[in-house]
N, C-alpha and C positions, 0 to 999 in steps of 0.2 A: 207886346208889339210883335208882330208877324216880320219875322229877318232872316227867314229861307225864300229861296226860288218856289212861285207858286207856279202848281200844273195848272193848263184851264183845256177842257174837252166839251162835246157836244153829248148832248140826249136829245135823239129825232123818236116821234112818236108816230113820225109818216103822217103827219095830220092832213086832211083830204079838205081841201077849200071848197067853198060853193061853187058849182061849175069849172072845176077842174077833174081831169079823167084822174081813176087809177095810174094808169101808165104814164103819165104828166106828173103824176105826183113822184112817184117811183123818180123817173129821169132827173125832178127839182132835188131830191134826196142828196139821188149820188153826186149830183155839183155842186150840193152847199158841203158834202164831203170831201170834194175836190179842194175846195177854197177854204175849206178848215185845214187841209193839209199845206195847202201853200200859207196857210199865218199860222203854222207852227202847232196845232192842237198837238196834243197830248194823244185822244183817243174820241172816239167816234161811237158812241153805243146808241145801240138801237132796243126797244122798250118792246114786250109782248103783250100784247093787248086780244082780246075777242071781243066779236056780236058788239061792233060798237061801228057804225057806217061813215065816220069820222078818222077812225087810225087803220094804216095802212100798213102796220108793220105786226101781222096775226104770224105770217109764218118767217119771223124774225130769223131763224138760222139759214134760211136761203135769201135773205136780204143782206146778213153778214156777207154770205159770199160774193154776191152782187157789187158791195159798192169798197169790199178787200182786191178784190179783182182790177178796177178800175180806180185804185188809189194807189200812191208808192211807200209813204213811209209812217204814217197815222196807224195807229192802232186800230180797230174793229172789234164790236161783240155787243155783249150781251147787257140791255141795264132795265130790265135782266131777263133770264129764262126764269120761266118761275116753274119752280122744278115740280112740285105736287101734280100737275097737271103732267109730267113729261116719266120716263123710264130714265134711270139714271145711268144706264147699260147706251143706250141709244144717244141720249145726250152726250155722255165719253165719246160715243162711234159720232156723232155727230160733227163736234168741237175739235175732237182728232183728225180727223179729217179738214175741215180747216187751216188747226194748225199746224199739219204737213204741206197743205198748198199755197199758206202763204206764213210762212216760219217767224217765230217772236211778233207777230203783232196780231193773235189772236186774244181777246180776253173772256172770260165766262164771268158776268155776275149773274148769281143767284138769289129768285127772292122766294119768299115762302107766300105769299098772297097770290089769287087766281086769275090777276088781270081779267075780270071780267064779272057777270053776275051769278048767282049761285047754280041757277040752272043750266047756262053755259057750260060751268066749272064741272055739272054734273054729267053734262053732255061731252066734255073731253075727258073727262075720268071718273069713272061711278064710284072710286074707293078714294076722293081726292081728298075728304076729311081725313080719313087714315095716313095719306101721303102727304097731308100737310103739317099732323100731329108727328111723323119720322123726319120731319126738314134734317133736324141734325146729321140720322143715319143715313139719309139719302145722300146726304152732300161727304158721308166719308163715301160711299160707294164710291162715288166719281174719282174721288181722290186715290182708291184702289183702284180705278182700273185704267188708269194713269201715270200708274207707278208703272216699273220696270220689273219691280218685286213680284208684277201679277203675273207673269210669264208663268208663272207651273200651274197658275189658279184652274179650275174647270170650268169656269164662265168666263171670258176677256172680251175687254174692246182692244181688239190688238191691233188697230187703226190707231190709237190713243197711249200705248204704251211708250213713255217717256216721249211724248212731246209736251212742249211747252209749251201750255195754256195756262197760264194764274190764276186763281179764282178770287173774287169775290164776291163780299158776302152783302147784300142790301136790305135795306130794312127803312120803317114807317115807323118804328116803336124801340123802347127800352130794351124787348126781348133780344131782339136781332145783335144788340151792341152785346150784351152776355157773349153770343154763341160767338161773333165773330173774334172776340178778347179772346175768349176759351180755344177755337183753333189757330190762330195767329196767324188768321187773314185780314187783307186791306178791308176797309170798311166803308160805305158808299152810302150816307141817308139822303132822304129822298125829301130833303127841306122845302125842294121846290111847292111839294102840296103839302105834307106832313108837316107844322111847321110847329106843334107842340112842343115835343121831345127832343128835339136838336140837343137841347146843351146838355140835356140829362144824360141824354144815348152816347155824346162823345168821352163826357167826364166815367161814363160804365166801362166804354172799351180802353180807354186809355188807362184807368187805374186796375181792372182782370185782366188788360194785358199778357199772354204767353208767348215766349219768342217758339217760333217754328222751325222746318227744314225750309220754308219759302220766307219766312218773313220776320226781321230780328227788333225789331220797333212800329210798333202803332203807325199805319198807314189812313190817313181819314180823306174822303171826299164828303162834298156837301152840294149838294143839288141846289141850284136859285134860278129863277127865273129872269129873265134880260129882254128889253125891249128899249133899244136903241136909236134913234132918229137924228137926223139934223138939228131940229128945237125939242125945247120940249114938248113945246105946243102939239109938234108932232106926233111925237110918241107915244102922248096922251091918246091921238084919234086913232091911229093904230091899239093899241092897247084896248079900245072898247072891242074889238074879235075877243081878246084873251078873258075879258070880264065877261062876256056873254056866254062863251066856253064855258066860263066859273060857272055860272048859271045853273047852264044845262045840266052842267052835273049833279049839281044841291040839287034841282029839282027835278031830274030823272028825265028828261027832255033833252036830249042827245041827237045833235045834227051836223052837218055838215059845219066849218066854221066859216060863219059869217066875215062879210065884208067889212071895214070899219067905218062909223060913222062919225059924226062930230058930237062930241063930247056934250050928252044934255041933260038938265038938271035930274029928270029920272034915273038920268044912267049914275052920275056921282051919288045918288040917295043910295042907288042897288051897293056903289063899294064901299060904301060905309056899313052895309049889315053888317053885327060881328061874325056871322060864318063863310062871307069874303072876304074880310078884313081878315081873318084867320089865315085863308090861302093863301093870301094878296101876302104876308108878312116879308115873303125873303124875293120878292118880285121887286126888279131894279128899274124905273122906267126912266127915260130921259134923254137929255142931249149928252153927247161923249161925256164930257165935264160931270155934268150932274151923276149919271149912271159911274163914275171913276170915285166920286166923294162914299157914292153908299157900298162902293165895292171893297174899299179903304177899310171903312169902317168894320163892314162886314168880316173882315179878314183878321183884323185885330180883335174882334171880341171871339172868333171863332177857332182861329190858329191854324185851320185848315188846312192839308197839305194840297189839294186840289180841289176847283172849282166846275163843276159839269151843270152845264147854261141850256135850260129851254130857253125858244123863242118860239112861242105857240101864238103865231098872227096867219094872219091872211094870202098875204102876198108874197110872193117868194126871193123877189129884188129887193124887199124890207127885210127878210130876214138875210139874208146874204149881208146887207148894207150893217145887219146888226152884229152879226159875227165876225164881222170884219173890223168893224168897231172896237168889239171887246175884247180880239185878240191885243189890237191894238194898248187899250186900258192895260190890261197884263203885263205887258211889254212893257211897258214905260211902268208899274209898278214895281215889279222883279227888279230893272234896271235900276230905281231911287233905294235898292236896300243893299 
């Protein structure tokens, strides 16, 4: 039985709707990040994605500062920078500089994968297989040059010395749960699509466990997907956007995300394949009620100390209305323990 106070945060991926601008999208961002901070979120991370005409969040560390700027007491960052592709010198100058301009609510997650496709991957870093196979040593750089200790070093991000940024560490697989045990960092899987390894990756980091200078006990988030309505009938028609999204992706056809429509027997055949039913696994859809039974649930089998909710739909007064929703769920479950 889960009988601690659970976190719950957001994961925006900047998703760009059919005929909605850039800059609409952007402005929808930072006010469903307004209104995550008025119902209490936890933290606000934003995803790095490429070469995909759909996400709108490619240059993630200047969208941290965008919607840290225009928020009061929510956290902001990273979920995540995926480091292979980046310098881990510039990343420190980067996140250091954040978080001197807006103090204690910057975060850095870290992921080793290239948000993107191979030649992408290869187009922002020619040596990225090299920098993805160093993740560990990449991520103590950052950790040295963030230290206070680095002060005599010959290379500094001295924007970044001794400020407070946390890091963590994200992951899709078993690997990731070893490393993040091993440095004793918070750990952040990414169940919402990965939804294989969950129980494996938590029961790794929780039993390799090492207590740190930042962190003295096993910290876990867990990524799920929320799609919240009035009925559920509702949520249902909304929710064909996110299963067409599914789509796209199995089948390499990546577009803007569609409008939703009414729920038709082709479309329930497509979420029964096992490889949407796969994705679909930790995806909550419903009326408050219904979406508060699977989150119940979800939380007693999981134990998880935090909850970080896509709502990857269409409309942006549906998501707001969903976020709104499940801070609410939260609330009143925190409050019954």
């Amino acid at each position: 039985m889960n009988t601690k106070q659970t976190a719950y945060s957001v994961l925006d991926l900047v998703l760009i709707s059919e005929g909605r601008s850039l800059k609409e999208t952007f402005n929808n961002s930072l006010e469903l990040a307004q209104v995550a901070d008025q119902n209490e979120y936890k933290r606000y991370w934003l995803a790095e994605h490429h070469n995909s005409i759909a996400i709108g969040s490619s240059a993630t560390v200047v969208l941290i500062g965008y919607v840290a700027q225009e928020t009061q007491s929510i956290r902001v960052g990273s979920g995540g920078i995926m480091l292979p592709n980046h310098s881990p010198l510039i990343v420190a100058e980067q996140f250091g500089t954040l978080g001197a301009l807006y103090p204690n609510r910057i975060d850095l997650g870290l992921g080793r994968a290239p948000g993107t496709d191979p030649q992408t991957a290869q187009a922002i870093r020619s040596d990225f297989m090299q920098a993805a196979h160093s993740f560990p040593s990449e991520i103590q750089k950052i950790e040295t040059y963030f230290s206070s200790e680095n002060s005599n070093a010959k290379v500094r991000a001295t924007v970044a010395e001794g400020v407070n940024v946390p890091l963590y560490i994200l992951g899709s697989s078993t690997d990731s749960a070893h490393l993040a045990a091993q440095k004793g960092l918070p750990y952040a899987f990414a169940s919402h699509f990965a939804t294989t390894h969950l129980f494996d990756a938590l029961e790794i980091y929780r039993n390799e466990f090492t207590a740190s200078k930042t962190l003295k006990t096993p910290y876990t988030i867990a990524g799920v997907n929320i799609i919240i309505a009035p009925t559920d009938e509702a949520a249902q028609k909304i929710s064909t956007s996110f299963v067409k999204m599914i789509v796209g992706i199995l089948t390499g056809k990546r577009g803007y995300v569609q409008a939703p429509v009414e729920m038709t027997p082709d479309l329930e055949e497509v979420m029964q394949h096992p490889a949407v039913q796969k994705m679909l696994k930790y995806s909550f859809i419903g009326s408050k009620d219904t979406v508060k039974t699977q989150i119940k649930e979800f939380l007693e089998k999981t134990n998880v100390h935090e909850l970080i909710a896509a709502t990857n739909i269409y409309d942006h007064s549906d998501r707001v209305y969903s976020y709104t929703k499940f801070a609410e769920i939260m609330k009143e479950l925190n409050e019954a323990e």
